[in-house]
py3Dmol code that shows the C-alpha trace and the ligand (Angstrom):
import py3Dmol

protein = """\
ATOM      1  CA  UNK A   1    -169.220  79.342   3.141  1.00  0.00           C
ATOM      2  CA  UNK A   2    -165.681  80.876   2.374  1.00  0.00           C
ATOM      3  CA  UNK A   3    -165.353  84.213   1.182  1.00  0.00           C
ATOM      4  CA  UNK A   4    -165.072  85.062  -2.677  1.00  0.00           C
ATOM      5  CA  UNK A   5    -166.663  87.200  -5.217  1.00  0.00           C
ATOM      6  CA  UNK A   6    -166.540  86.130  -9.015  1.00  0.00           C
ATOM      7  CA  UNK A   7    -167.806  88.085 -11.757  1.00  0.00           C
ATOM      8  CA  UNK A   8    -167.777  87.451 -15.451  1.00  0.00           C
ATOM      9  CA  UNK A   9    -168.797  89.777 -18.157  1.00  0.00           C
ATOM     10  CA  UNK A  10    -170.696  88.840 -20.722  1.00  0.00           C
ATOM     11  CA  UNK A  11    -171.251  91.454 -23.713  1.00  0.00           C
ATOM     12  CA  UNK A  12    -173.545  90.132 -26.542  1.00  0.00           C
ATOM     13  CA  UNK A  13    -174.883  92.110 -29.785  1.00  0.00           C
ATOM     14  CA  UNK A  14    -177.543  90.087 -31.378  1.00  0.00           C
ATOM     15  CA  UNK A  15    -177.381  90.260 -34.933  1.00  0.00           C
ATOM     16  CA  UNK A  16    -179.330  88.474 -37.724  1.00  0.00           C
ATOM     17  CA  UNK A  17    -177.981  86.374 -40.169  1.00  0.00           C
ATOM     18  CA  UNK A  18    -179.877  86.023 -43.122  1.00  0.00           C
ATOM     19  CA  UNK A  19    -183.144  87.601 -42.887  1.00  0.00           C
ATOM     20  CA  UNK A  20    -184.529  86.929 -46.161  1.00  0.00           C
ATOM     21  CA  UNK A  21    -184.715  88.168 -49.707  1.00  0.00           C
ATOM     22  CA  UNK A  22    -185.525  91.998 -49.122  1.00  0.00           C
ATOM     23  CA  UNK A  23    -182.125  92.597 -46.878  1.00  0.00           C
ATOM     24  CA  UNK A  24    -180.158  92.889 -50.721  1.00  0.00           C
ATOM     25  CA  UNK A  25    -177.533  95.222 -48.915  1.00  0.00           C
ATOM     26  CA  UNK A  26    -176.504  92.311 -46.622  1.00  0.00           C
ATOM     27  CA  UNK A  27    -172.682  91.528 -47.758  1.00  0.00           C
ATOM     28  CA  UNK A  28    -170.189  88.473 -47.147  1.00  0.00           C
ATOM     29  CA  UNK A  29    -168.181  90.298 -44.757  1.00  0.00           C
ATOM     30  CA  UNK A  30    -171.487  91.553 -42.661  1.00  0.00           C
ATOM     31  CA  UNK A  31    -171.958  87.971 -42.419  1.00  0.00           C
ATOM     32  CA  UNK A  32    -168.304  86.873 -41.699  1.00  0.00           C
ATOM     33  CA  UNK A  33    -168.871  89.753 -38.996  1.00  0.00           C
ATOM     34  CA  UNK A  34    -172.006  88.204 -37.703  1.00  0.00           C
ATOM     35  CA  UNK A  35    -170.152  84.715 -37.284  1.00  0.00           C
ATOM     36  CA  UNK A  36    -167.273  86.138 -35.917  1.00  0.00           C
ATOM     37  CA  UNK A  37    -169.056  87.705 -33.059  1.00  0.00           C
ATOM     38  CA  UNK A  38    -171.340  84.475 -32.702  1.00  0.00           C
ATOM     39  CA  UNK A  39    -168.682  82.678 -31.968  1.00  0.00           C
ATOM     40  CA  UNK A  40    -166.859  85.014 -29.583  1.00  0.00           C
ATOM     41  CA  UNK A  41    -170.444  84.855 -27.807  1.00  0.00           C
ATOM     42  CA  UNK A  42    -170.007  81.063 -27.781  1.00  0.00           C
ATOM     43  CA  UNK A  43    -166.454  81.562 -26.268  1.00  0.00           C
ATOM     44  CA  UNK A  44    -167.544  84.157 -23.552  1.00  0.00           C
ATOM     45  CA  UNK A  45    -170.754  81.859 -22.397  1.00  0.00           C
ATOM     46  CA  UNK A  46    -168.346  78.766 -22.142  1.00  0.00           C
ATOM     47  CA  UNK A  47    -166.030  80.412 -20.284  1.00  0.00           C
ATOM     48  CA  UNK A  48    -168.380  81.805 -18.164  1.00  0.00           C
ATOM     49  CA  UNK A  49    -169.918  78.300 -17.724  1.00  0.00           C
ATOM     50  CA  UNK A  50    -166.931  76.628 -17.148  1.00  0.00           C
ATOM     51  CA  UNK A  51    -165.435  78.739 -14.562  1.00  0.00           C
ATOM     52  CA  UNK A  52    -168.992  78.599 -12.730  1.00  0.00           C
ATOM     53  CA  UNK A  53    -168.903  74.859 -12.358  1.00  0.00           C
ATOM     54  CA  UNK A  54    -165.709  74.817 -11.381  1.00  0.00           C
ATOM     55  CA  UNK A  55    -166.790  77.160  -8.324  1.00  0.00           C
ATOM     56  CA  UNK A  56    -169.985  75.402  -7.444  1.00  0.00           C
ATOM     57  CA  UNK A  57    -168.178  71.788  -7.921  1.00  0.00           C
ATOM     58  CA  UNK A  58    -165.747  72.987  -5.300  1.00  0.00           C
ATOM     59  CA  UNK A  59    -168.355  74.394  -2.999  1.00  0.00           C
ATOM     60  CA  UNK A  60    -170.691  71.445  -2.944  1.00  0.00           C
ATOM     61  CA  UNK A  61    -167.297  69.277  -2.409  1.00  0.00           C
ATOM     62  CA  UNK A  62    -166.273  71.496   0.443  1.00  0.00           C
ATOM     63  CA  UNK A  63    -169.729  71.132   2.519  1.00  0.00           C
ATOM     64  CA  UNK A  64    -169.864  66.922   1.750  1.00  0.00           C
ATOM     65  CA  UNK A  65    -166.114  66.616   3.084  1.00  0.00           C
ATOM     66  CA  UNK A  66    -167.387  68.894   5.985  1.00  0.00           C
ATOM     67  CA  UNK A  67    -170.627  67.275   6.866  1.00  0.00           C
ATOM     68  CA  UNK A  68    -168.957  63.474   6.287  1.00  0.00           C
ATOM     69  CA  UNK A  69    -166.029  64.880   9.188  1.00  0.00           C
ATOM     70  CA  UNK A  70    -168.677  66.310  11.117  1.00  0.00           C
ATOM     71  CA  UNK A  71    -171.417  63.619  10.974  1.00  0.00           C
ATOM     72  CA  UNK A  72    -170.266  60.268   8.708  1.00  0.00           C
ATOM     73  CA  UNK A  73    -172.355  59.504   6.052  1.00  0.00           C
ATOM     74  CA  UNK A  74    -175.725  59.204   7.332  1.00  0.00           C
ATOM     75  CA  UNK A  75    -175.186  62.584   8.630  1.00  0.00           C
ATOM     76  CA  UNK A  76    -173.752  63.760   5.481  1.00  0.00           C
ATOM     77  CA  UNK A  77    -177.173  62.896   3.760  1.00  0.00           C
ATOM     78  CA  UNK A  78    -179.137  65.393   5.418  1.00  0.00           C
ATOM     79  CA  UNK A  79    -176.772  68.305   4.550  1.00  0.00           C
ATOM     80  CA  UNK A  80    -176.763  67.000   1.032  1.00  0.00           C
ATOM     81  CA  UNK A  81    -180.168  67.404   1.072  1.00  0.00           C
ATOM     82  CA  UNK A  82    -180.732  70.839   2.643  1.00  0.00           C
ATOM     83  CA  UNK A  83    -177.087  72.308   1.215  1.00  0.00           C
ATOM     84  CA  UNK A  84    -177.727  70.997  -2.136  1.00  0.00           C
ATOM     85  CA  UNK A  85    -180.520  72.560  -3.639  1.00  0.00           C
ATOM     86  CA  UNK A  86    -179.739  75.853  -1.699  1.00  0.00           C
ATOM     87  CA  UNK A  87    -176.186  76.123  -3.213  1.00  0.00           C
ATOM     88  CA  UNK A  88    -177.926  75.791  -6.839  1.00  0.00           C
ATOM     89  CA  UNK A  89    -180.272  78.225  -6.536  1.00  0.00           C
ATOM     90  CA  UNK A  90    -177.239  80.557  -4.252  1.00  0.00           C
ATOM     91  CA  UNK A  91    -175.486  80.383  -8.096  1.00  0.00           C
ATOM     92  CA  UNK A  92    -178.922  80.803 -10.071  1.00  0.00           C
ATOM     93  CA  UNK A  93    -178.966  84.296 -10.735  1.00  0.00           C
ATOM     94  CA  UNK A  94    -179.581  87.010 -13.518  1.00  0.00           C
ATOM     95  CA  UNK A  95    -180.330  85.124 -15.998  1.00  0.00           C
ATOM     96  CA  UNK A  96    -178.052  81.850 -14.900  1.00  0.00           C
ATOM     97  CA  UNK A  97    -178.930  79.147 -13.983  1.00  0.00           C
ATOM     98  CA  UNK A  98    -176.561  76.024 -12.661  1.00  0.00           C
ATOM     99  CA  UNK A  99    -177.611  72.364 -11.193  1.00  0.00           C
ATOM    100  CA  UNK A 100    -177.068  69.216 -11.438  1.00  0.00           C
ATOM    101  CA  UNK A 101    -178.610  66.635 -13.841  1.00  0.00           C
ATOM    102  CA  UNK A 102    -178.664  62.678 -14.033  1.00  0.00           C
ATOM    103  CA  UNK A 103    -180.413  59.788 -15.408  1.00  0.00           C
ATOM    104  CA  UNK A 104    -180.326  57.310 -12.260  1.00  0.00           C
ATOM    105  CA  UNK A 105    -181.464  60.283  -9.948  1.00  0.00           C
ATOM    106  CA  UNK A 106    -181.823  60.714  -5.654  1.00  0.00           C
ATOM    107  CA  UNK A 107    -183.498  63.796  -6.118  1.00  0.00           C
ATOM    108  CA  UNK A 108    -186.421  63.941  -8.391  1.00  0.00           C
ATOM    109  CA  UNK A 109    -185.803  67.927  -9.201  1.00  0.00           C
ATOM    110  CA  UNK A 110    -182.802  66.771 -11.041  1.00  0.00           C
ATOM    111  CA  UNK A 111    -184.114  64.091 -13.644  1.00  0.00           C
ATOM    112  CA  UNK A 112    -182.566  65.107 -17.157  1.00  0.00           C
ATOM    113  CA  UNK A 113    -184.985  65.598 -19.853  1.00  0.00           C
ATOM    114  CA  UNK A 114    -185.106  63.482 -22.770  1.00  0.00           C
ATOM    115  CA  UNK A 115    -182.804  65.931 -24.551  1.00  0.00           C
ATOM    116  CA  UNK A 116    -180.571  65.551 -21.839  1.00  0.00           C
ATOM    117  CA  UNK A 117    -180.106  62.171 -21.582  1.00  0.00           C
ATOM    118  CA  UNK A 118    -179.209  62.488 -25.141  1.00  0.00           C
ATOM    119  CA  UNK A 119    -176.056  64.757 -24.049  1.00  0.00           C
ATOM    120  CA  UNK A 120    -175.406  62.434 -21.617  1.00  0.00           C
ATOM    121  CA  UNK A 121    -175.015  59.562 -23.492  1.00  0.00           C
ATOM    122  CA  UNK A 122    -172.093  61.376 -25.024  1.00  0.00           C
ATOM    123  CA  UNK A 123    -170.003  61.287 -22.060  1.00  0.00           C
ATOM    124  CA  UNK A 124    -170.808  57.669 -21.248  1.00  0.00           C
ATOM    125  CA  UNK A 125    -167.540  56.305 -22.719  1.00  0.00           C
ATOM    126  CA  UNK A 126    -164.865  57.974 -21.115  1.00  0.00           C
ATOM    127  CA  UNK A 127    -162.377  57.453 -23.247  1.00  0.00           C
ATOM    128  CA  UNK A 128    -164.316  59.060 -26.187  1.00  0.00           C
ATOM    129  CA  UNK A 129    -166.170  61.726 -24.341  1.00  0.00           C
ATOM    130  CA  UNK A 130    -165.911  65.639 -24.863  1.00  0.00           C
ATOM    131  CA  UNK A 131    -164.547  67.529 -21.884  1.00  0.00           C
ATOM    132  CA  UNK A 132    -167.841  69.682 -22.192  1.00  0.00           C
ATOM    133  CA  UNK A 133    -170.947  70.251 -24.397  1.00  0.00           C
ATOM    134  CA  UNK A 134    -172.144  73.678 -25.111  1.00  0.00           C
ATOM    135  CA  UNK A 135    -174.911  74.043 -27.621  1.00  0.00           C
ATOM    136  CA  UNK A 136    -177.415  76.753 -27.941  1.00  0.00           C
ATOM    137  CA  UNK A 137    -181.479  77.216 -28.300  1.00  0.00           C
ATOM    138  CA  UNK A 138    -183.260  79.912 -30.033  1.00  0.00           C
ATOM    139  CA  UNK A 139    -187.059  80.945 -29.763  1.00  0.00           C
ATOM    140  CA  UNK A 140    -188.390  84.179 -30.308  1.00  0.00           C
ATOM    141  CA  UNK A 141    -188.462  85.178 -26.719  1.00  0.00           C
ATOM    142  CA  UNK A 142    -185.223  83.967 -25.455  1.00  0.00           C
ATOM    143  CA  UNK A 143    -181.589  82.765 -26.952  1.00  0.00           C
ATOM    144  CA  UNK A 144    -180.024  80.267 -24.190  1.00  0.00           C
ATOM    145  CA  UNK A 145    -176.935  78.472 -24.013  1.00  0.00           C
ATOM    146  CA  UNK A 146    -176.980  75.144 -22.688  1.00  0.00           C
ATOM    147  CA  UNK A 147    -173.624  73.732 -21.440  1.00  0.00           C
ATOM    148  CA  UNK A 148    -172.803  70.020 -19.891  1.00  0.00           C
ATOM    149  CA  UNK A 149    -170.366  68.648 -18.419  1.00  0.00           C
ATOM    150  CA  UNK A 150    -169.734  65.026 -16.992  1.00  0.00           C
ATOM    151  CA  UNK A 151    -169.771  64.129 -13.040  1.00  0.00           C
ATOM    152  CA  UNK A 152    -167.812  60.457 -12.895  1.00  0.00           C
ATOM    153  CA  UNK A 153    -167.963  58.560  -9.951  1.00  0.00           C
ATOM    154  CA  UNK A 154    -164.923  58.536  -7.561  1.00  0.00           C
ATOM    155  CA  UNK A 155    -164.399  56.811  -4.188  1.00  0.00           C
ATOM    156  CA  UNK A 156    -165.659  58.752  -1.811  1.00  0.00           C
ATOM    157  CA  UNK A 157    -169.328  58.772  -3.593  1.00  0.00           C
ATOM    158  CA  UNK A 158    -169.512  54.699  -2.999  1.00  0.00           C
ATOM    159  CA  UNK A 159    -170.739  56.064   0.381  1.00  0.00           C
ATOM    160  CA  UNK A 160    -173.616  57.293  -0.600  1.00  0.00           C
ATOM    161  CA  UNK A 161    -174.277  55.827  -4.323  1.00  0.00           C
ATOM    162  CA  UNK A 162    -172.377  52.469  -4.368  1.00  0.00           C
ATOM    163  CA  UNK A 163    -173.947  49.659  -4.730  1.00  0.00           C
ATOM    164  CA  UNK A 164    -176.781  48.627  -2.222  1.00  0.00           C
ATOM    165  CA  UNK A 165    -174.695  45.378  -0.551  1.00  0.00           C
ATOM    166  CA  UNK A 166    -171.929  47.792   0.408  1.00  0.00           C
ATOM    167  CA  UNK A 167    -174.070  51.321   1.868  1.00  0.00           C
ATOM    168  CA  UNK A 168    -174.039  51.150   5.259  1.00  0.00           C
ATOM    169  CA  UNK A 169    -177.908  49.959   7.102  1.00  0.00           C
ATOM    170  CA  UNK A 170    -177.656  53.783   8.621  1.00  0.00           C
ATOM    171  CA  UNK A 171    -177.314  55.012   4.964  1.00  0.00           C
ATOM    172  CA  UNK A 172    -179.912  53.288   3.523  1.00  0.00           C
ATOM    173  CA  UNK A 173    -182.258  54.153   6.158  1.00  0.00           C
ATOM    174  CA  UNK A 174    -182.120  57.715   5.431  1.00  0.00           C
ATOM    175  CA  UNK A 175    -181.661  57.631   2.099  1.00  0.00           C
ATOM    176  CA  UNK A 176    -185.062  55.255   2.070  1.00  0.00           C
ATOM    177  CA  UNK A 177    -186.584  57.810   4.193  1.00  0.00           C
ATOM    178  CA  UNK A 178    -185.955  60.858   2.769  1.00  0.00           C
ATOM    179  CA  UNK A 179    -185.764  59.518  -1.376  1.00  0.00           C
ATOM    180  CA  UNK A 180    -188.170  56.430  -1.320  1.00  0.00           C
ATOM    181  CA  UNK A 181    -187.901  56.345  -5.156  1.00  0.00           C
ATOM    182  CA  UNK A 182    -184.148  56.805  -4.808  1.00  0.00           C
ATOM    183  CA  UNK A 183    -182.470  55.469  -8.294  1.00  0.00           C
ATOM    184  CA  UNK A 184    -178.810  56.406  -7.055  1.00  0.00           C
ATOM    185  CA  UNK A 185    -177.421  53.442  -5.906  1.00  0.00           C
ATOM    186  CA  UNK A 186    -175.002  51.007  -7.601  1.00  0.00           C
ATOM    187  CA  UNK A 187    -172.513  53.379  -8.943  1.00  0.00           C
ATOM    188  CA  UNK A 188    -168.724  52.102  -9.811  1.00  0.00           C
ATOM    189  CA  UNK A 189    -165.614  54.278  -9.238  1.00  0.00           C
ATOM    190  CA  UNK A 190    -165.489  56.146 -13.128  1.00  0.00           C
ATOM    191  CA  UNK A 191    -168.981  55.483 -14.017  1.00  0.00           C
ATOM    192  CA  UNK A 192    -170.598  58.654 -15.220  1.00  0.00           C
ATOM    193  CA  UNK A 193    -172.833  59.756 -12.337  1.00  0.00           C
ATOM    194  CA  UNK A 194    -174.626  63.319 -13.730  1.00  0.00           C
ATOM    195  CA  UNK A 195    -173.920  66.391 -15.034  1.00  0.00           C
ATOM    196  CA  UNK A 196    -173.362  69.996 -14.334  1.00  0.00           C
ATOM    197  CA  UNK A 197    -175.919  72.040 -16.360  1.00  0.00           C
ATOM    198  CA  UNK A 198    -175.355  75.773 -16.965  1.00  0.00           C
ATOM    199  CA  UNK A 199    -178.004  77.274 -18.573  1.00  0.00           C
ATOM    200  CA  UNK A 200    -177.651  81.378 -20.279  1.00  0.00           C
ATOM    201  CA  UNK A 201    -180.393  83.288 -20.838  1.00  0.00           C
ATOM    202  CA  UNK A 202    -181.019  86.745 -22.690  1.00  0.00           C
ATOM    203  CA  UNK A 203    -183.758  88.136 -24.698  1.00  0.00           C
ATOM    204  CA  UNK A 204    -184.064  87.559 -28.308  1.00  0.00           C
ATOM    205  CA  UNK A 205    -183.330  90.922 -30.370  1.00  0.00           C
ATOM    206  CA  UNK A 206    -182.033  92.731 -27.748  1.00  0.00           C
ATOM    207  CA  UNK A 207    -177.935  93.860 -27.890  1.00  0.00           C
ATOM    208  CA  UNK A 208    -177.093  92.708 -24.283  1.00  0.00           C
ATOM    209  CA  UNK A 209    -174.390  93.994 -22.013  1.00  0.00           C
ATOM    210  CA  UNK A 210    -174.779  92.094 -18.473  1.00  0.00           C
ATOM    211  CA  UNK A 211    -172.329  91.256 -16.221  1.00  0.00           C
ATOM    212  CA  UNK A 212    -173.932  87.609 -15.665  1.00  0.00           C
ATOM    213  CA  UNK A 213    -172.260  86.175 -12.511  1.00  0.00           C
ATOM    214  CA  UNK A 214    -171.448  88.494  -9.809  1.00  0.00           C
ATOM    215  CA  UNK A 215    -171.704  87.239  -6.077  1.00  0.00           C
ATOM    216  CA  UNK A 216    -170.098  87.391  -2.753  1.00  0.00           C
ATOM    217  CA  UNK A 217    -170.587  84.185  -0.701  1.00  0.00           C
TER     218      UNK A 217
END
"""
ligand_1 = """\
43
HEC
C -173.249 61.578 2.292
C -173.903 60.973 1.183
C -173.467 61.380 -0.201
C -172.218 61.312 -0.727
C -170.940 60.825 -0.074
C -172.348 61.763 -2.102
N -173.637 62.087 -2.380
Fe -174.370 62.673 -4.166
N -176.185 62.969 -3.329
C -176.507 62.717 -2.004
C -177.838 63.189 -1.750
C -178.582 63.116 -0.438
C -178.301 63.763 -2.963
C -179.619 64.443 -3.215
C -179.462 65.951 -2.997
C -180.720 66.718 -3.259
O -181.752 66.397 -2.657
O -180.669 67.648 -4.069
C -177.226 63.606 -3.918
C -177.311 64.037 -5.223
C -176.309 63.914 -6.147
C -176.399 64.336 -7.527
C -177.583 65.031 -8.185
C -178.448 64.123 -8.932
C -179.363 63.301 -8.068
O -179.158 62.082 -8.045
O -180.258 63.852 -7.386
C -175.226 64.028 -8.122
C -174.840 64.254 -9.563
C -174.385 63.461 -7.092
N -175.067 63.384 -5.909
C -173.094 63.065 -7.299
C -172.232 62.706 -6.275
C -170.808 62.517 -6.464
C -170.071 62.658 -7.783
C -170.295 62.189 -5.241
C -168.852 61.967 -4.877
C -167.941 63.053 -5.149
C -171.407 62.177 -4.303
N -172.550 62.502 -4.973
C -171.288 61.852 -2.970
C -175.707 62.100 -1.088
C -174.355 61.878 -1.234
"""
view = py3Dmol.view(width=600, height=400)
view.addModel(protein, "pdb")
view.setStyle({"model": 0}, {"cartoon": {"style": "trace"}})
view.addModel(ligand_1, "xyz")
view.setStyle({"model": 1}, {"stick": {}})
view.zoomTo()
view.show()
């Protein structure tokens, strides 16, 4: 893998808004404060997000191209399927995690939830679909921020993903062999194929200064 080092800082204070009748001293502009810096968390966990995908996008494009020069499609498959998961978990760390998600899956680890496929659906029809969906969870343990964005279909994918009439025998073989309950065939050039998932993580309660992606590949 090429050389580069990314790091983006994320600085959080977790406040409460609204904790109940007995917090009487709690005025409007503690609460405009509270929003204000909610949302500049939502801006620095987007960004964050964004620039992430953009990176692992680019990496898992650079080792398809490489392997499909190297070894054509068939041999293509088997460094998808080694390279793949290892890149995701390469970007995984402190706290972040990134994949890929998708209803008609190859690889069982990435099935999308229910609640996923509920995002996705958003970002069926192209011409009405966000750029990106960024939406958070809260528990008592943890605050995460889920972000999505849309894979499409281009050209190149057919090899792999296009419908089964047009793979190639030597494709189908291995993807049979290595994903017998493959469900990523039949694709068109545009049609939404996955999604990147960046998930955020911090404790609940706790002001958090971390710098949350920091690597060296
Ligand atoms: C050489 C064959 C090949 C090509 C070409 C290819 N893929 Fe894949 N794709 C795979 C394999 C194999 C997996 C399963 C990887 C794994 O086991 O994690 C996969 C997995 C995926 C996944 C994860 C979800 C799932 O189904 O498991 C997405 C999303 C995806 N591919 C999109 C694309 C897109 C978009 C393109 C074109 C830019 C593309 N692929 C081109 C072989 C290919």
């Amino acid at each position: 893998m090429k050389g580069f080092s990314l790091s983006v800082l994320l600085f959080v204070t977790v406040i409460f808004i609204g904790c109940g009748g007995d917090q009487k001293g709690e005025s409007d502009s503690q609460l405009e404060q509270a929003k204000a810096l909610q949302n500049e968390n939502d801006i620095l966990c987007r960004q964050a997000a964004d620039k992430l995908t953009v990176i692992f996008a680019g990496e898992l494009k650079e080792e398809l191209m490489k392997a499909m020069s190297t070894g054509g499609s068939v041999g293509a498959i088997e460094v998808c399927r080694i390279k793949a998961p290892k890149i995701s978990q390469i970007f995984s760390i402190n706290g972040v995690k990134i994949r890929r998600v998708a209803e008609r899956y190859r690889n069982l680890d990435n099935r999308a939830t229910v609640w996923q496929l509920e995002i996705m659906a958003e970002f069926k029809d192209t011409l009405t679909a966000p750029e990106f969906i960024g939406e958070w969870t809260r528990s008592d343990t943890a605050e995460v921020y889920h972000y999505y964005k849309p894979i499409y279909t281009q050209p190149i994918c057919l090899n792999c993903h296009g419908g089964l009439q047009t793979l190639s025998p030597g494709v189908i073989d291995a993807v049979r062999k290595y994903y017998p309950n493959d469900k990523a065939t039949g694709f068109k050039v545009g049609e939404l194929r996955g999604m990147f998932m960046v998930e955020i993580e911090w404790p609940t309660g706790e002001g958090y200064a971390e710098e949350i992606v920091d690597f060296e590949m």
